[in-house]
C-alpha positions in Angstrom: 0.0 0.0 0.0 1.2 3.3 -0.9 2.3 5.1 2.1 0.3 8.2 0.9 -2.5 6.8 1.7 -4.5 7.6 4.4 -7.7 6.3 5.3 -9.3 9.1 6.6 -8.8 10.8 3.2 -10.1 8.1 1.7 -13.8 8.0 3.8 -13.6 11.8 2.8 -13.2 11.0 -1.5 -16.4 8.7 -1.2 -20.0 10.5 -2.6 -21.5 8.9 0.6 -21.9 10.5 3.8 -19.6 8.3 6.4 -19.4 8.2 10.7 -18.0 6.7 13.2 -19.8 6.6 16.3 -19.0 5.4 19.6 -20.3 2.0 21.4 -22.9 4.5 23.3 -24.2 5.9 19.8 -22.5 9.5 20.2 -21.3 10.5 17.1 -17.3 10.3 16.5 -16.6 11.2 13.6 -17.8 12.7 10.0 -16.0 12.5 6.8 -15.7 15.9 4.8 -19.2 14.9 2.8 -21.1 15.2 5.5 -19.9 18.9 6.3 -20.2 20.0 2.9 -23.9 18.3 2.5 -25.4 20.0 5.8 -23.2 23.1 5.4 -22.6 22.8 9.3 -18.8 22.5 10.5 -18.1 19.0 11.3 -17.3 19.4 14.9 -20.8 20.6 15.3 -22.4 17.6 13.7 -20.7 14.9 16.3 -22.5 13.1 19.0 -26.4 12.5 19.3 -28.2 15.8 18.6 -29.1 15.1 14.5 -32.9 16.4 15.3 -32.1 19.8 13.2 -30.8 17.8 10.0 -33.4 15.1 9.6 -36.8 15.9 8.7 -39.6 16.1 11.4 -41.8 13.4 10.3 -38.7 11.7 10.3 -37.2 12.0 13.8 -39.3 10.3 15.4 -38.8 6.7 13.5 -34.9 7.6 13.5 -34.5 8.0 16.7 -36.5 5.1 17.4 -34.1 2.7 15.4 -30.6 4.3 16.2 -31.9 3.5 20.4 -32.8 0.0 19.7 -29.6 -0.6 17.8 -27.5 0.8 20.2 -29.3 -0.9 22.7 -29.4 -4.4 21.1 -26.3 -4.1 19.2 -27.3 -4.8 16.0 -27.4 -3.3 12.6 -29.2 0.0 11.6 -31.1 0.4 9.0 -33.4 3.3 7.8 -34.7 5.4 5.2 -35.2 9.6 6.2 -34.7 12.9 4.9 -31.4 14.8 5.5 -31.6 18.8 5.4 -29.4 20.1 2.7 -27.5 23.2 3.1 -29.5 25.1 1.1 -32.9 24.1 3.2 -33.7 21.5 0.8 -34.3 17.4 1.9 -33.2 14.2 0.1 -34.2 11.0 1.2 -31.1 8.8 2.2 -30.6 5.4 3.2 -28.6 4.9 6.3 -26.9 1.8 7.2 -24.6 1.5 10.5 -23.0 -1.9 11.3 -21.4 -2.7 14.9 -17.9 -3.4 14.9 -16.6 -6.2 18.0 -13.5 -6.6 19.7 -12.2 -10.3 19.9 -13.1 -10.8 23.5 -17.3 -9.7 21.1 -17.2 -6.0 23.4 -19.1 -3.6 21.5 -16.1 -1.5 20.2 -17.8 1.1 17.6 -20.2 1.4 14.8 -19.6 2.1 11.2 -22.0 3.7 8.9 -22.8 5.7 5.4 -25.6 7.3 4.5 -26.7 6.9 0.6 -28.2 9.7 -1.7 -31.8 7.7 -2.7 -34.1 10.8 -3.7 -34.3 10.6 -7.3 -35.4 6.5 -6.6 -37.4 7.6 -3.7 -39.2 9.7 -5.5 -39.7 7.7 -8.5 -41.1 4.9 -6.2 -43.5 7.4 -4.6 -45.0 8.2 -8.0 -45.3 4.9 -8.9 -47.4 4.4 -6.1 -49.7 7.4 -6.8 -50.1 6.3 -10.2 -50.9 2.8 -8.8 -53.1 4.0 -6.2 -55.1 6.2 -9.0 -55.7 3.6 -11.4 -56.7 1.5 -8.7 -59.0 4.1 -7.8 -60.7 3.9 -11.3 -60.9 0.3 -11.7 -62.6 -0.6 -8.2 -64.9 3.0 -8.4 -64.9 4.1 -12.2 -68.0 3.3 -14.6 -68.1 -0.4 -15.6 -66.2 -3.5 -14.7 -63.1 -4.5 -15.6 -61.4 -8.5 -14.9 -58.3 -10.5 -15.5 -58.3 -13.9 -16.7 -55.1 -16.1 -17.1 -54.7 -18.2 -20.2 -56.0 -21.3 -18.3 -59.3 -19.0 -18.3 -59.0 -18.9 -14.8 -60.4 -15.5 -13.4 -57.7 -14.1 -11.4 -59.4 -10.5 -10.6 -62.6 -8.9 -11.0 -63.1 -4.7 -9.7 -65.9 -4.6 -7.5 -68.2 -3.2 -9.9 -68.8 -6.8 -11.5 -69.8 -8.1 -8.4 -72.7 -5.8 -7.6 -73.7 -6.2 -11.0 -74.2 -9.6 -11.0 -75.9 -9.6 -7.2 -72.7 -11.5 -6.0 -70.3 -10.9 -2.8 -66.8 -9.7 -3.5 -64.2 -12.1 -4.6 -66.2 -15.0 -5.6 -65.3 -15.4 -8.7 -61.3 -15.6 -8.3 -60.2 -19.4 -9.3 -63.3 -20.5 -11.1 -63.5 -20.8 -14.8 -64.5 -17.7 -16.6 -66.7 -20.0 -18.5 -68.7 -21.3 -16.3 -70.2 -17.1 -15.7 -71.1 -17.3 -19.0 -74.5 -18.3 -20.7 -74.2 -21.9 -22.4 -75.2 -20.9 -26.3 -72.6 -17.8 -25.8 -69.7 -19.8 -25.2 -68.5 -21.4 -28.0 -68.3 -18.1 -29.9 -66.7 -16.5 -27.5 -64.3 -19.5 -26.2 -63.3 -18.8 -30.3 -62.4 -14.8 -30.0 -60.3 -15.6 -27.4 -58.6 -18.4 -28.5 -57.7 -16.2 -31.7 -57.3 -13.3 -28.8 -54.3 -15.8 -27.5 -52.4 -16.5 -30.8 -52.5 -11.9 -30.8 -50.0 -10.3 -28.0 -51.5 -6.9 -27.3 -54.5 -7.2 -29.4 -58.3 -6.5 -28.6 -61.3 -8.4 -29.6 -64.7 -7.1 -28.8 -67.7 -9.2 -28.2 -71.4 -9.1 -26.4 -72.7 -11.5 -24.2 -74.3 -13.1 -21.5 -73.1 -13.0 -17.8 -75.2 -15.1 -14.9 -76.8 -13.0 -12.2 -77.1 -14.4 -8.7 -81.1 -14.8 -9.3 -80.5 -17.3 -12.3 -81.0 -14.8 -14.9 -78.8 -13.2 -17.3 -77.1 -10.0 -17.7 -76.4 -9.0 -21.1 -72.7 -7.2 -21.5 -70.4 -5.8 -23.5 -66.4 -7.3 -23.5 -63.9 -5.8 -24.6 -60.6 -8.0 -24.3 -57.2 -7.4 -24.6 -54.2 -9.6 -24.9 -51.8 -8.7 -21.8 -50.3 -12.1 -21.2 -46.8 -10.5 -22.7 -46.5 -8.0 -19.8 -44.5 -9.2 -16.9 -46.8 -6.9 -14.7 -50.3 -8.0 -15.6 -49.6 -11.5 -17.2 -53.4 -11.7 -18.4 -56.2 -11.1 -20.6 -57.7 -7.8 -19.5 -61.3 -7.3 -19.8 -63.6 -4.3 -19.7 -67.4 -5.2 -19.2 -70.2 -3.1 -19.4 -73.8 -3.2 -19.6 -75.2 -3.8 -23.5 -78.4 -2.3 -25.0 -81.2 -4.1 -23.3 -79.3 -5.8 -20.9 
């Protein structure tokens, strides 16, 4: 090893924010990201009081995790915003591992703390977008249902239930042919077996659904081959009522 080198100087070339802290949790020692990040001087950043630089709604679970590791000597783990110099947050990942003596005494802890916004945030607006078109399929006009290539029925939005007098969830698992009235099913059993051979096509077809008090519901279908997509992995299916239905 080059007798340059210093570690010290080496924690402080890293993009992550490093410390040291002591076997009672007190904060030890920063490298020169840390400083630079928070705009505080380093010396003002060591031992416990962090309250100012993580967010508020924060704290709370921080503070929460950093005492039980301390207290249970174990890893930390935990995901929180970190005030920027410029008043600004940025979600980080923290990570601090205990470091033992070879007579196993508790002799310090080690940790970073990783720059995650931009993924954060990403992940948070996946969720909203999830969460909205959730909102649509379960409350939106119509019904919509997946259905495997088995013809297994492996969702159906609430709508579909109330339409056909049923109780939530009972069709999951059962054949999506079995729902369907007898003279419809071999013309439609044929648009989707054409549907099949068609990734990312759409067939449309009316037909006839069974209601709860043995009658039948006439409907429109409007299927679309998703079996491709590693998210969905089914035949999606919109279903409304027809004329006259």
């Amino acid at each position: 090893m080059s007798p340059d080198f210093h570690p010290l100087r080496a924690l402080d070339a890293l993009p992550q924010l490093v410390w040291v802290a002591g076997p009672d949790g007190n904060v030890e020692y920063i490298n020169r990201r840390c400083a630079e990040y928070t705009g505080v001087p380093a010396d003002d950043l060591l031992g416990w009081d962090w309250g100012w630089v993580i967010h508020p709604e924060d704290l709370t679970d921080t503070l929460a995790r950093w005492t039980a590791a301390v207290r249970d000597s174990r890893a930390l783990f935990a995901e929180h915003r970190f005030r920027r110099a410029d008043g600004q947050y940025r979600w980080f990942l923290s990570r601090g591992e205990p470091e033992f003596g070879a007579d196993r005494r508790l002799l310090r802890w080690v940790g970073t703390c990783t720059d995650i916004d931009e993924s954060h945030r990403a992940g948070d607006a996946a969720r909203e977008d999830r969460r909205l078109v959730r909102a649509f399929v379960e409350r939106g006009p119509g019904g919509y249902a997946l259905v495997g290539a088995d013809r297994l029925v492996r969702y159906t939005s609430p709508w579909v239930a109330a339409f056909l007098g049923r109780p939530p969830g009972v069709f999951s698992g059962t054949d999506a042919r079995d729902w369907v009235h007898r003279d419809d099913r071999p013309r439609l059993a044929a648009a989707v077996s054409d549907l099949l051979l068609r990734p990312g096509e759409r067939v449309e077809a009316d037909g006839r659904l069974l209601h709860s008090d043995g009658s039948f519901r006439r409907v429109r279908l409007r299927a679309t081959n998703l079996l491709p997509d590693l998210d969905v992995r089914a035949v999606a299916v919109a279903i409304e009522p027809a004329a006259g239905g």
